[in-house]
C-alpha positions as CSV (number, residue, x, y, z in Angstrom):
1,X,0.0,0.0,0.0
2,X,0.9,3.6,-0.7
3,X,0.5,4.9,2.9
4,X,-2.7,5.9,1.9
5,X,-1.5,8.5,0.1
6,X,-3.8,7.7,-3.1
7,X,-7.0,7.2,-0.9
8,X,-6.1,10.4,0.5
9,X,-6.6,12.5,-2.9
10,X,-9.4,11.0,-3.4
11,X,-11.3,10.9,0.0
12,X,-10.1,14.7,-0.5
13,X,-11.7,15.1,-4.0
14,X,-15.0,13.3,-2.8
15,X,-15.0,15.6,0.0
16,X,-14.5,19.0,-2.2
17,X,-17.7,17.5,-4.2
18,X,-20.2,16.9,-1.3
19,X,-21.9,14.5,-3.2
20,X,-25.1,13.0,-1.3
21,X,-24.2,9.1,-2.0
22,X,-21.5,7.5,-2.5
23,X,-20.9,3.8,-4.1
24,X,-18.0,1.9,-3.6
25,X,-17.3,-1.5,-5.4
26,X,-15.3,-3.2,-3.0
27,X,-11.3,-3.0,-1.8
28,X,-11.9,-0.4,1.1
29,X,-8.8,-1.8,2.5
30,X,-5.9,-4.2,1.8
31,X,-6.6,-6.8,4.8
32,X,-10.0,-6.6,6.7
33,X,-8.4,-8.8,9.7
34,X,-6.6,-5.4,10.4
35,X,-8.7,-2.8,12.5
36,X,-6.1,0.1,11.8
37,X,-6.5,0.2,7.9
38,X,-10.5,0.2,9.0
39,X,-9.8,3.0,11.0
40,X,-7.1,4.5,8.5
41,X,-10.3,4.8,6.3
42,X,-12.6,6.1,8.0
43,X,-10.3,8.7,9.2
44,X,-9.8,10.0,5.8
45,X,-13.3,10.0,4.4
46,X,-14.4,12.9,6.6
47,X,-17.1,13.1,4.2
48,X,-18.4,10.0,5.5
49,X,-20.3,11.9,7.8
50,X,-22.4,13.5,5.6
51,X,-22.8,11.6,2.7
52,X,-25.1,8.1,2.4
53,X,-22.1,5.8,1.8
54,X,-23.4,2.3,0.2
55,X,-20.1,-0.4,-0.2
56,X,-20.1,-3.2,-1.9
57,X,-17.6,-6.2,-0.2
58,X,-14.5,-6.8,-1.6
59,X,-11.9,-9.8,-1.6
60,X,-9.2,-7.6,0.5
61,X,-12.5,-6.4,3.0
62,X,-13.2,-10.0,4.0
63,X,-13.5,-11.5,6.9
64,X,-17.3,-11.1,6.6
65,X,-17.3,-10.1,10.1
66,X,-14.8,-7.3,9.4
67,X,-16.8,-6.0,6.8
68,X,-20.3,-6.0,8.8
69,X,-18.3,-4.8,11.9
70,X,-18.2,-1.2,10.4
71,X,-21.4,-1.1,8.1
72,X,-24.6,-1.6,8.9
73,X,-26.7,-2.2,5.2
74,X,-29.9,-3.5,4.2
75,X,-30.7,-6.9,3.8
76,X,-28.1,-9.2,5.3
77,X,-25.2,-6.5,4.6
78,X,-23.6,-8.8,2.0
79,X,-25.8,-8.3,-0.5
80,X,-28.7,-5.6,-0.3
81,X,-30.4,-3.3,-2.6
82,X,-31.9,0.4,-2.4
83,X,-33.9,3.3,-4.2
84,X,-32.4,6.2,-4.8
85,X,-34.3,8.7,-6.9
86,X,-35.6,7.1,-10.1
87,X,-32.8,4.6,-9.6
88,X,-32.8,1.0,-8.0
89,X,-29.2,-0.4,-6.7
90,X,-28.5,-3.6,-5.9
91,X,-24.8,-4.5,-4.6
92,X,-23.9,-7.9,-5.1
93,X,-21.0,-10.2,-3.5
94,X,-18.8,-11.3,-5.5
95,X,-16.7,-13.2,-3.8
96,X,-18.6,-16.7,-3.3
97,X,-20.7,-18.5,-5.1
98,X,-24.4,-18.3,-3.7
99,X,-27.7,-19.8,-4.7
100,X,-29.5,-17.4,-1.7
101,X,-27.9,-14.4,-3.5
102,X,-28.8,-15.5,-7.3
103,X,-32.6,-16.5,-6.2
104,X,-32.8,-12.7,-4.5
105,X,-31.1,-11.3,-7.6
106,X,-33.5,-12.6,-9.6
107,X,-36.0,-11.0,-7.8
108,X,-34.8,-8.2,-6.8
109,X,-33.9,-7.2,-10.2
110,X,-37.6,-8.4,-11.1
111,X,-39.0,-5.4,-9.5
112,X,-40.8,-2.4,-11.6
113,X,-37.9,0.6,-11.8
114,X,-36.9,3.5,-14.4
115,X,-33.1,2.7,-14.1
116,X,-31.8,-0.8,-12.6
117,X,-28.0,-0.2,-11.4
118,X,-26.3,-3.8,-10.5
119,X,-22.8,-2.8,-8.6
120,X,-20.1,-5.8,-7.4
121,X,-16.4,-5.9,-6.8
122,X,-15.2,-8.3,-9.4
123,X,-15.2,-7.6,-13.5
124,X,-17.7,-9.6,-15.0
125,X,-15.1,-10.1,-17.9
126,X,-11.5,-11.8,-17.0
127,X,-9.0,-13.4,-19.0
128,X,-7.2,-13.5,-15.6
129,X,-10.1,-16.1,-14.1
130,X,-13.3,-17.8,-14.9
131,X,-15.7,-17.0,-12.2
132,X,-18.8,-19.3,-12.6
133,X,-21.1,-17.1,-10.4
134,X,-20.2,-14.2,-12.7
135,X,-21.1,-16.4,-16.1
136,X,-24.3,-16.8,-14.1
137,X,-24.7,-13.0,-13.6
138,X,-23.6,-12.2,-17.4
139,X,-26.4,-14.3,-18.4
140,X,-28.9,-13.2,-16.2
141,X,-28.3,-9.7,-17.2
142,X,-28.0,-10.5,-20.6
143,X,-31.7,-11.6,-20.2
144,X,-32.6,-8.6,-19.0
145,X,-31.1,-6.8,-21.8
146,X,-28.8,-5.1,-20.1
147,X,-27.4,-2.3,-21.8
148,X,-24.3,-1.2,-20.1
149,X,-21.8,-2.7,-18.1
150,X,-19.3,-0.9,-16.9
151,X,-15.4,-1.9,-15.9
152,X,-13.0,-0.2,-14.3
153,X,-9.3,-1.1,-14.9
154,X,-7.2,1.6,-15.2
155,X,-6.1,3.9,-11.9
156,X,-8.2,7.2,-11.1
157,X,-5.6,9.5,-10.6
């Protein structure tokens, strides 16, 4: 890790911004065993305070426990969903492979809603891995018609 340095500017930047909601897909920290990089975090999103923050698990945030020590989300608080707006979010895990989660997906997503935003840590697309919960997904959502999907790969700043 960078000494934070990175998630600095950018907890900085988000704070400038004063957005009202805030998404994160996942990687808060490099090791969720370690309280300090929790705390590290949370120091440096003063914006956190004033600002509906809505995380989705990564593989570095794991234990579960560590994760749902410092959040309290809808749902079960590993996979949840939420209006906001016009909009419908559901945040996935994508870190295991769960029947539970698919079945709710498929309901969840089957609800009435102008936009329909789907947000998970992993890229549904690898050549590095074959991920067979995220086949699932890419089917599902090809199903649905989905017309975006969205992958992040190359640094913010």
């Amino acid at each position: 890790m960078d000494g934070w340095k990175n998630a600095s500017k950018i907890a900085s930047r988000i704070g400038k911004e004063k957005p009202a909601l805030i998404i994160h897909a996942g990687d808060i920290v490099k090791n969720g065993v370690k309280e300090e990089q929790w705390i590290k975090f949370f120091n440096i999103s003063t914006w956190i305070h004033n600002a509906t923050f809505y995380p989705a698990i990564g593989n570095h945030d794991l234990p579960y426990a560590s994760f749902k020590k410092y959040f309290s989300l809808p749902n079960n608080e590993q996979w949840y969903s939420f209006n906001y707006g016009c909009a419908h979010f559901t945040i996935l895990d994508s870190n295991s492979f769960s029947l539970p989660q698919l079945l709710w997906l498929i309901n969840d997503l089957g609800k009435p809603t102008r936009w329909k935003i789907v947000v998970f840590h992993h890229p549904i697309i690898s050549y590095a891995y074959i991920n067979p919960l995220l086949l699932l997904w890419h089917i599902y959502f090809s199903t649905l018609q989905c017309r975006f999907c969205f992958q992040w790969s190359l640094p913010l700043l």
